[in-house]
Backbone as CSV, one residue per row, in Angstrom:
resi,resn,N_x,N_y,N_z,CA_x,CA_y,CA_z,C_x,C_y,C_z
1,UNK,-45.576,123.558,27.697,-46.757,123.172,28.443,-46.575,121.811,29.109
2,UNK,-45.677,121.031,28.603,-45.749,119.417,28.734,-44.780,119.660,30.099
3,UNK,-44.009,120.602,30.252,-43.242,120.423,31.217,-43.828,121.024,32.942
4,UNK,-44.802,121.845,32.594,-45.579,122.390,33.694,-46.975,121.620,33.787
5,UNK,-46.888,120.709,33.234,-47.765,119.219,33.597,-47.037,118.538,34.443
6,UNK,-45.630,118.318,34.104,-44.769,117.042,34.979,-44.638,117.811,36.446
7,UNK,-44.349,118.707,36.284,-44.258,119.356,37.870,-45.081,118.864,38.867
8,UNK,-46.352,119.258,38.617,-47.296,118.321,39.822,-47.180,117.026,39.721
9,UNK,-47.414,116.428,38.614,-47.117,114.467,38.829,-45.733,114.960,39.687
10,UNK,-44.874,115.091,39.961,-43.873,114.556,40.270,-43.635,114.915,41.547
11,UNK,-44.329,116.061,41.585,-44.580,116.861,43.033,-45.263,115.767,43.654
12,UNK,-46.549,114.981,43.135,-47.621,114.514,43.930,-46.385,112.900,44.064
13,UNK,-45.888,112.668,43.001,-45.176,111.386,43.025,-44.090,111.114,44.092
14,UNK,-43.591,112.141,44.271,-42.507,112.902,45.309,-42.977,112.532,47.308
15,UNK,-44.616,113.344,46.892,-45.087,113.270,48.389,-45.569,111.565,48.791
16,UNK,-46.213,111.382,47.475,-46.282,109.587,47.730,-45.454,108.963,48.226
17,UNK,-43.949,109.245,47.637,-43.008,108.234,48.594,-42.316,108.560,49.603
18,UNK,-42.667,109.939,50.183,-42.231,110.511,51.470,-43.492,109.753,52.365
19,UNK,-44.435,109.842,51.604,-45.673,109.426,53.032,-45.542,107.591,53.311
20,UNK,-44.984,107.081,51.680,-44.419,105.571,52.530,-43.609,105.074,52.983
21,UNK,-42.294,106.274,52.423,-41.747,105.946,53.706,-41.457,106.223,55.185
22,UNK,-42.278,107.116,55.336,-43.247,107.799,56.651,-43.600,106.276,57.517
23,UNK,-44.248,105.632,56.491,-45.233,104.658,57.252,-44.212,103.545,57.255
24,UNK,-43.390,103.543,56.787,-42.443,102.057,56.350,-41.281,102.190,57.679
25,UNK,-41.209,103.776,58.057,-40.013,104.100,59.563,-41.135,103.720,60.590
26,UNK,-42.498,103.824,60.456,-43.478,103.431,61.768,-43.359,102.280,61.945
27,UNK,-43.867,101.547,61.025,-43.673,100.178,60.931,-42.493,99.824,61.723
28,UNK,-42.000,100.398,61.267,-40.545,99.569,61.552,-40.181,99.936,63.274
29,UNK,-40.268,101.068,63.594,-40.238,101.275,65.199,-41.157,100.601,65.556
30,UNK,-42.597,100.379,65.265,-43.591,99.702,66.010,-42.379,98.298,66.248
31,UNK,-42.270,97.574,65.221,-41.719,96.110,65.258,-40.876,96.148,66.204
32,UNK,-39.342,96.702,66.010,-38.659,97.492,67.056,-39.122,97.519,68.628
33,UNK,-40.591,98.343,68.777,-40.699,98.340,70.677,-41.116,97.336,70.559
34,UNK,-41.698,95.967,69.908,-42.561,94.892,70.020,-41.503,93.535,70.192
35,UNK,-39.945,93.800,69.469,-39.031,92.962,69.661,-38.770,93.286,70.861
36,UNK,-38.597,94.830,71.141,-37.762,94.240,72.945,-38.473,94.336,74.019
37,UNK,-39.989,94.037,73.483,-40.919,94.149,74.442,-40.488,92.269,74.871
38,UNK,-40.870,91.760,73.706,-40.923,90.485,73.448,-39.215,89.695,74.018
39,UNK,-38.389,90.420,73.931,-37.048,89.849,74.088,-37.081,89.887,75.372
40,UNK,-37.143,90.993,76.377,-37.581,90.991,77.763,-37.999,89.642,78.586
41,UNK,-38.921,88.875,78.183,-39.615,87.855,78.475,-38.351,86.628,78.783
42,UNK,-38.695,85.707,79.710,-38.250,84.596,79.801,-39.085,83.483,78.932
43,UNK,-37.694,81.956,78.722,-38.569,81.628,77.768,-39.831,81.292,78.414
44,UNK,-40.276,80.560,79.854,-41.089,80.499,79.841,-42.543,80.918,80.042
45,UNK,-41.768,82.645,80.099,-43.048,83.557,79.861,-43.044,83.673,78.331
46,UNK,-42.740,83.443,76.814,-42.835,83.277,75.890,-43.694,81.827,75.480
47,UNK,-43.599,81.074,76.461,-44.151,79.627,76.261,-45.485,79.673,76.609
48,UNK,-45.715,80.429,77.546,-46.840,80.702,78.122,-47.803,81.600,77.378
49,UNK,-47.342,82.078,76.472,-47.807,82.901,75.609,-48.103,82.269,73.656
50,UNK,-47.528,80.649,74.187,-47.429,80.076,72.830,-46.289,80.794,71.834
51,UNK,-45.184,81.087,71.966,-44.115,81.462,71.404,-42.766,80.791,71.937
52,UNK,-41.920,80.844,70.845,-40.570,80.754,71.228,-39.471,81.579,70.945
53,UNK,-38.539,81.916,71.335,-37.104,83.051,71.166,-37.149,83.058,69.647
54,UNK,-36.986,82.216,69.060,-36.962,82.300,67.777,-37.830,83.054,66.885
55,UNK,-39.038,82.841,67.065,-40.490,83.469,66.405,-40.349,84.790,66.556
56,UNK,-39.841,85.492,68.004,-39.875,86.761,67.935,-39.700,87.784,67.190
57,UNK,-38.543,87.890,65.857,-38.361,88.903,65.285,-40.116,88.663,63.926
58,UNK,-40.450,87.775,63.647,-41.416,87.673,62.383,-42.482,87.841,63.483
59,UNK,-42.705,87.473,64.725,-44.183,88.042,65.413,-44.093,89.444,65.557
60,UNK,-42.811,90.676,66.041,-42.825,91.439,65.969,-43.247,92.224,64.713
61,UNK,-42.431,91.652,63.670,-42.874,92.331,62.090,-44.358,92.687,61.648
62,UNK,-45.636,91.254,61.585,-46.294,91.048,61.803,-47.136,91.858,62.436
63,UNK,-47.004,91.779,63.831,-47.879,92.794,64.175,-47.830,94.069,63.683
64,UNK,-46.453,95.014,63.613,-46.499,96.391,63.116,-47.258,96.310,62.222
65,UNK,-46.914,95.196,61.077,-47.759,95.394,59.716,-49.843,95.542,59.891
66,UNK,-49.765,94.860,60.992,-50.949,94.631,61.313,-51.423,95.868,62.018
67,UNK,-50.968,96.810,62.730,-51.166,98.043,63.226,-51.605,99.069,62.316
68,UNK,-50.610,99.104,61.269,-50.648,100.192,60.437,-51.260,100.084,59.097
């Protein structure tokens, strides 16, 4: 009996970490189009925007996280 208990936990435990890392590959493309949205830019269209070359990869991160 104990073993046709674990089946669903593990089933349900199983789909849990397919669905984060579902969301953890979004994330991560969001950041992705947001870096070379952001890399595109001259610096002083980045300046103009209150940023610098540098900041870009943690503003990209950031936002995805903030999307999703």
């Amino acid at each position: 009996m104990q073993a046709q208990a674990l089946i669903p936990a593990r089933l349900k435990a199983a789909i849990a970490l397919l669905r984060e890392w579902r969301q953890w590959q979004a994330r991560r493309a969001e950041a992705r189009r947001t870096y070379k949205e952001l890399s595109r830019l001259s610096d002083r269209e980045l300046a103009d925007i209150g940023l610098s070359r540098w900041q870009i990869a943690e503003v990209a991160r950031r936002s995805a996280e903030a999307a999703h």
